[in-house]
C-alpha positions as CSV (number, residue, x, y, z in Angstrom):
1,X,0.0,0.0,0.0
2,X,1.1,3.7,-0.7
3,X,2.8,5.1,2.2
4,X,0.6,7.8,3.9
5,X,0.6,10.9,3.4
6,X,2.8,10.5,0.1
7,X,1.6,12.0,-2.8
8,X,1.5,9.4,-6.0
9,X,2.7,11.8,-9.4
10,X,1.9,9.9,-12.6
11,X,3.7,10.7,-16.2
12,X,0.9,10.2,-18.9
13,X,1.3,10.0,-23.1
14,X,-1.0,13.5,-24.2
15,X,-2.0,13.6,-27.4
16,X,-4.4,16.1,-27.0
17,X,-7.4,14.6,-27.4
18,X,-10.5,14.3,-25.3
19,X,-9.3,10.3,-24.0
20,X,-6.1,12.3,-22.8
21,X,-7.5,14.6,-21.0
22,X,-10.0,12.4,-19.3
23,X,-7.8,9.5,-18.4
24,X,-5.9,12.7,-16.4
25,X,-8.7,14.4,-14.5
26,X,-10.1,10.5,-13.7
27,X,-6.5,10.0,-11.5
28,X,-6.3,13.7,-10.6
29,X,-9.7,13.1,-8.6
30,X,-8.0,10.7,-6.6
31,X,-5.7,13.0,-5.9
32,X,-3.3,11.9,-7.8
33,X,-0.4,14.2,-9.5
34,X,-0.9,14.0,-12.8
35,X,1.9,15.6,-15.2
36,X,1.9,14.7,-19.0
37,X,4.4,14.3,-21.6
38,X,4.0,14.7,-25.5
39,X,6.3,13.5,-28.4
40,X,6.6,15.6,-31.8
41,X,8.0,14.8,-35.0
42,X,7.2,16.3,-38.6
43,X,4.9,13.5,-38.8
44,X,2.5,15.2,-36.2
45,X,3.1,18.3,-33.7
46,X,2.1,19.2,-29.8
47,X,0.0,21.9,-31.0
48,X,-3.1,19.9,-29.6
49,X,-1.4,18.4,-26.6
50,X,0.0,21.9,-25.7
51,X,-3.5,23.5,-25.9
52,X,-4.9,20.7,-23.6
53,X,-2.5,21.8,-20.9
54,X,-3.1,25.2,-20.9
55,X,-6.9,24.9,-20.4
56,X,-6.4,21.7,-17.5
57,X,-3.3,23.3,-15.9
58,X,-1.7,19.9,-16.1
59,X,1.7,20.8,-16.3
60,X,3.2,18.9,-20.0
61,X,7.2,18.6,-21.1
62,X,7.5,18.4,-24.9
63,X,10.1,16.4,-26.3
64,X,11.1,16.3,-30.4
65,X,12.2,12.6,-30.9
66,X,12.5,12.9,-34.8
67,X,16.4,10.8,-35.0
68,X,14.9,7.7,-32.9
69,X,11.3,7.8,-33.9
70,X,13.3,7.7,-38.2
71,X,15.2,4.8,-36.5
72,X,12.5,3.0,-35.5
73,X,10.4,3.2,-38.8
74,X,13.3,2.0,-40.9
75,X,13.1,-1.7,-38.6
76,X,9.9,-1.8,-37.6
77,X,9.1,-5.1,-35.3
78,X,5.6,-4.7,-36.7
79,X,4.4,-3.9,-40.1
80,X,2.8,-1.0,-41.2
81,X,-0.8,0.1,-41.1
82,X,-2.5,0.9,-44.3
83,X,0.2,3.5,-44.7
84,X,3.6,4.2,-43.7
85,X,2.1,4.3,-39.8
86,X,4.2,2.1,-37.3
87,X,1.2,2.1,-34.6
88,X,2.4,-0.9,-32.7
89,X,6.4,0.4,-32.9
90,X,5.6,3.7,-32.0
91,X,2.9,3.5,-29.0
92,X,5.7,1.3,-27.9
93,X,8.4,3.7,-28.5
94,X,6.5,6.3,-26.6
95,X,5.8,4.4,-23.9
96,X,9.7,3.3,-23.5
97,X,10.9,6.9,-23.6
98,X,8.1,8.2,-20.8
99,X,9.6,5.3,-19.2
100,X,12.6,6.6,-18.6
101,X,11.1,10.2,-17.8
102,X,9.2,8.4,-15.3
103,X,12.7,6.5,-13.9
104,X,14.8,10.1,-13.9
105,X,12.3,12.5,-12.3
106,X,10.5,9.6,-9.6
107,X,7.4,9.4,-11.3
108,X,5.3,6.0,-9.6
109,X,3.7,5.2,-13.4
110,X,2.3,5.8,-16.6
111,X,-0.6,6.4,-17.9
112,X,-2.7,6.9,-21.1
113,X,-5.9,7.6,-22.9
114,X,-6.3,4.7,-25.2
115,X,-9.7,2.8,-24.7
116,X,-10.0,-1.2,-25.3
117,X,-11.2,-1.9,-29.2
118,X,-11.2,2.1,-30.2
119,X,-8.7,1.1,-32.3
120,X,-8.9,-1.8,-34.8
121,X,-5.4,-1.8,-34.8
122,X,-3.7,-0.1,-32.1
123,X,-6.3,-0.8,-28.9
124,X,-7.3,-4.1,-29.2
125,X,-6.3,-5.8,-26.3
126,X,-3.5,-8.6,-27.8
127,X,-2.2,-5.2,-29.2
128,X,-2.2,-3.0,-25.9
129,X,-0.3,-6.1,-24.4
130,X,2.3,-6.0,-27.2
131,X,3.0,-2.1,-26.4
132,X,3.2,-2.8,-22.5
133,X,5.6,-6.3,-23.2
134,X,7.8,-4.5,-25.2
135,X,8.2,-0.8,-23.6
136,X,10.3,-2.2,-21.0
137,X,7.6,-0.9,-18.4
138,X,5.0,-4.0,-17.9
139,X,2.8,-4.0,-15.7
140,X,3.3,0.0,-14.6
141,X,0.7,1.4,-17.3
142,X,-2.6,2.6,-16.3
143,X,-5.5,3.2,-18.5
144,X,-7.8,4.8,-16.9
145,X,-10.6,4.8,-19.4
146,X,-10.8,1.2,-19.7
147,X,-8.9,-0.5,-16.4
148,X,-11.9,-2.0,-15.2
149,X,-12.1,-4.3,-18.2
150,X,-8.1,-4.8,-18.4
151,X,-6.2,-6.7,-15.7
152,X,-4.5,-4.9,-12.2
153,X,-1.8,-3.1,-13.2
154,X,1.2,-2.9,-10.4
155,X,0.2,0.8,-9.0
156,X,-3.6,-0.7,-8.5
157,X,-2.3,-3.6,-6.5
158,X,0.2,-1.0,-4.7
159,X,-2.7,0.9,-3.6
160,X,-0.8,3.9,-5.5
161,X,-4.7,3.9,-7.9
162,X,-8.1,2.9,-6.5
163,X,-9.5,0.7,-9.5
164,X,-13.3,1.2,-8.2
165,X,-12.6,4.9,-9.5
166,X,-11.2,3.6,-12.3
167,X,-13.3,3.3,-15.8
168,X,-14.7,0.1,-17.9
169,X,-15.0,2.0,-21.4
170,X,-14.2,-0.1,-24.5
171,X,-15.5,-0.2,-28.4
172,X,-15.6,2.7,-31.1
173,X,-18.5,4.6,-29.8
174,X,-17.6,7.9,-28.0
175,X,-20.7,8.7,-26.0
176,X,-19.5,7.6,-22.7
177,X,-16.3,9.5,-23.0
178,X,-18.8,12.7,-24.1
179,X,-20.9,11.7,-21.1
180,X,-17.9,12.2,-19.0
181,X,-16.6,15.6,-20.0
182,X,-20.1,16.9,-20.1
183,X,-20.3,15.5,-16.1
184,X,-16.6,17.1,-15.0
185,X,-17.1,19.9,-16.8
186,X,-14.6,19.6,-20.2
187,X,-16.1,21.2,-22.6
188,X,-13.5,22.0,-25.3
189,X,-12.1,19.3,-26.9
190,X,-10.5,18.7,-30.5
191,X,-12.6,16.4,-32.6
192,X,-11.3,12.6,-32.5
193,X,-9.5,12.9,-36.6
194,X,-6.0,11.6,-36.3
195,X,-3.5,14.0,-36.3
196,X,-0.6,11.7,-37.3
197,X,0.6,12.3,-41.1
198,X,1.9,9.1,-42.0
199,X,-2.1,8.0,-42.2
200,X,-2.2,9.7,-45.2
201,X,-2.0,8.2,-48.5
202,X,-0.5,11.0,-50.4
203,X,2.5,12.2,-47.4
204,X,3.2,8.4,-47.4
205,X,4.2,7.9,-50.5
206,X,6.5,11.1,-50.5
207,X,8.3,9.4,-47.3
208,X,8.0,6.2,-48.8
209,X,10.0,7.8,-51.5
210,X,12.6,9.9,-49.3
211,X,13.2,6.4,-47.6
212,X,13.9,4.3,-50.8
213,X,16.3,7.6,-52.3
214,X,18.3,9.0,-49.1
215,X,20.3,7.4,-46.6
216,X,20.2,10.2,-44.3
217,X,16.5,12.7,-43.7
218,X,17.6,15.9,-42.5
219,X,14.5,17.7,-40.8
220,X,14.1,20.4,-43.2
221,X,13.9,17.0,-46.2
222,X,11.2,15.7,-43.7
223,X,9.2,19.1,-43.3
224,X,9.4,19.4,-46.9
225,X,7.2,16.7,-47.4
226,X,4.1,18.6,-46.3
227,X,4.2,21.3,-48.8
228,X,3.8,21.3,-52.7
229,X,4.0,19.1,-55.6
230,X,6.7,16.6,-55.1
231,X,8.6,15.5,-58.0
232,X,10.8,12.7,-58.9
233,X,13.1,13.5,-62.0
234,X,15.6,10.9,-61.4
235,X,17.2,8.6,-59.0
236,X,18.9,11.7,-58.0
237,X,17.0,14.4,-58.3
238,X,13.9,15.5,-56.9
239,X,11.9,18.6,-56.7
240,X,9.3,20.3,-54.9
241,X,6.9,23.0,-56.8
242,X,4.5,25.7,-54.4
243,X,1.1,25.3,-55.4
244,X,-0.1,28.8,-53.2
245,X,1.7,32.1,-52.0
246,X,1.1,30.1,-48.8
247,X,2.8,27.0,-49.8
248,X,5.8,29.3,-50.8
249,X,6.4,31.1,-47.9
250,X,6.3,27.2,-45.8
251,X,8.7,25.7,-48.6
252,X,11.1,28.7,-48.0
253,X,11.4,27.8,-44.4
254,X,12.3,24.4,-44.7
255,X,15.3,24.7,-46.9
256,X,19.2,25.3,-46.8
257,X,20.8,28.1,-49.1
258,X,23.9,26.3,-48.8
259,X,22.9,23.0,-50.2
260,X,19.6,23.5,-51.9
261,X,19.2,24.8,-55.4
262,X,15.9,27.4,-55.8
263,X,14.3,28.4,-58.6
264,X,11.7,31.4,-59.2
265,X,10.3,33.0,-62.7
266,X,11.8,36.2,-62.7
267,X,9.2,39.0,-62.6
268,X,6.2,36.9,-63.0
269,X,4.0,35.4,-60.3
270,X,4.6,31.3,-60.3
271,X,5.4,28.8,-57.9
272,X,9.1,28.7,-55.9
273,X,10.9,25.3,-56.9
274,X,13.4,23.7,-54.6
275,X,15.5,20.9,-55.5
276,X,16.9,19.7,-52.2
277,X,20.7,18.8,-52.5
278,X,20.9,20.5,-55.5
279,X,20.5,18.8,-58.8
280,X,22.8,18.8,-62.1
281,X,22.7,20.7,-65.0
282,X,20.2,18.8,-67.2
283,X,18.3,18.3,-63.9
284,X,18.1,22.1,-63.0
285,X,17.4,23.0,-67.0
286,X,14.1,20.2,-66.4
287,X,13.6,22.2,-63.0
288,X,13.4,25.0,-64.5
289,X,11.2,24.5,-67.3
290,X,8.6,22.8,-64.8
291,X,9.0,26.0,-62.1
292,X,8.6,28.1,-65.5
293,X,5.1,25.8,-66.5
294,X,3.7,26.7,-63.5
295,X,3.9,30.1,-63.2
296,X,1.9,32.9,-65.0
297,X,3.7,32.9,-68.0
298,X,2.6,33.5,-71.4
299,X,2.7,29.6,-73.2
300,X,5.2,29.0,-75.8
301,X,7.3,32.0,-74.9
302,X,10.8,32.1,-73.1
303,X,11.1,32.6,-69.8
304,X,13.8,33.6,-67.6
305,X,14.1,31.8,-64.2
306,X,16.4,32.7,-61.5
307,X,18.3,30.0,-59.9
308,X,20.2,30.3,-56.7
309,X,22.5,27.6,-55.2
310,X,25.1,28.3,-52.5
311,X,24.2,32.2,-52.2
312,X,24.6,32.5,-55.6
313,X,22.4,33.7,-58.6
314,X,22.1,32.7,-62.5
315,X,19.8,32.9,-64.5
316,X,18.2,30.5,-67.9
317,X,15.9,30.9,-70.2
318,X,13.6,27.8,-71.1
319,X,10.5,27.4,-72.2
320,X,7.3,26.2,-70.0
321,X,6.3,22.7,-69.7
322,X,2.8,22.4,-69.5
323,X,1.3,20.9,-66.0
324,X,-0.5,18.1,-67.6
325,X,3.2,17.0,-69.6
326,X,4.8,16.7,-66.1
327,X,2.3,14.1,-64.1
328,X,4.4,11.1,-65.2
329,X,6.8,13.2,-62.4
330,X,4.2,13.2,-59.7
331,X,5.1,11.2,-56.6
């Protein structure tokens, strides 16, 4: 049993989402010190997780794990889900790395939001054994949504949690986790869409293809993959074209002068056109005449595109290729 007077502090996974911030005011009624940590990557942010801290006062640490989480989708134990998503490996991963927050700063154990067969993939309960066998922290995990229907975890039998407070939700509806935060009083909550990009078809097969052409994914490389039309001119050589003013302005951020070649129609509104690494000459000429396509213009006449690699400016003059002559590109 929990010595008295000792206050029990728990580490939990936040994501954001309503199950998060439930399974954290269900163990903060029991007095419980409740903290939360959140993992970003370019493949989904702590915008959400961040939010739901501010509004709870549940105090959250943010850590970027973008070199181990690349690591572990190169050799995942599990296959993929429909897409390039690592579920299993990365819940897992997560859970390992809170782990060892929870060993360093005296946490007594984890928690999370997941609830028994949300998930067809992720929550079902040989799969939610799988994560817990292979963090390295068995039997310390709490779920508070759905412990009634799981077996005693180590801080129930410790006394550290009173299960009889705990939950027994499981399945895909959400009206008892609604229920809930209309009952304690949660009333903003994001809606339950996934916020992880490597569910989606099309930023999959960009990574896909970063994965099968690169042996190394610099974080700008992996940013870039959210923005524009992605092109693959050769084994080399590949190319990213703005589609918006918008989509400019993010392209811009995520590249290196030093290494990455640019190129913009000079004097004419079109798309900026980044070929990361740089590209050779017959490669930049193609570049060119695809940034030059794009732009506003006129069709069949020459245009002069600036290209910049290294701090340095030139300038060609190609003619467009029309849009529709350049979807064999497409990735």
């Amino acid at each position: 049993m929990v010595a008295e007077n000792k206050t029990v502090r728990a580490l939990g996974l936040c994501s954001g989402g309503l199950d998060s911030i439930l399974s954290a005011l269900v163990l903060r009624r029991q007095g419980i010190d409740v903290q939360w940590v959140t993992f970003e990557t370019p493949f989904f942010s702590s915008a959400k997780a961040k939010k739901a801290s501010a509004q709870t006062g549940i105090a959250l640490m943010v850590r970027n794990i973008t070199p181990v989480y690349i690591q572990m989708m190169r050799s995942p134990s599990v296959k993929y889900g429909k897409n390039m998503n690592p579920c299993m490996d990365c819940h897992t991963l997560m859970f390992r790395l809170a782990g060892k927050i929870m060993t360093e700063q005296g946490f007594d154990f984890l928690f999370s939001g997941e609830v028994l067969g949300q998930r067809p993939m992720s929550q079902t309960r040989t799969s939610l054994r799988y994560v817990e066998k292979h963090s390295g922290y068995d039997g310390t995990i709490v779920r508070p949504l759905s412990a009634k229907n799981l077996p005693e975890t180590l801080p129930e039998k410790k006394g550290l949690v009173n299960r009889e407070q705990l939950l027994d939700i499981s399945g895909r509806s959400r009206k008892p986790q609604l229920q809930l935060a209309k009952k304690i009083g949660v009333t903003d909550f994001p809606a339950p869409a996934g916020g992880c990009l490597l569910t989606d078809k099309i930023f999959s097969r960009r990574l896909k293809d970063l994965f099968d052409h690169q042996e190394t994914y610099p974080q700008k490389d992996l940013e870039l993959l959210k923005y524009g039309r992605h092109m693959r001119l050769d084994a080399k050589t590949k190319i990213v074209v703005g589609r918006t003013h918008q989509d400019n302005e993010q392209i811009d951020r995520c590249i290196d002068p030093q290494t990455d070649t640019l190129l913009k129609v000079d004097d004419l509104p079109g798309p900026l056109v980044v070929i990361p690494g740089g590209g050779s000459e017959p490669m930049v000429m193609l570049a060119a005449g695809i940034c030059a396509g794009y732009s506003k213009a006129p069709n069949h006449t020459p245009v002069t595109v600036n290209v910049h690699v290294s701090g340095h400016r030139s300038q060609v003059t190609v003619l467009g290729i029309p849009p529709a002559e350049n979807e064999r590109f497409i990735i």
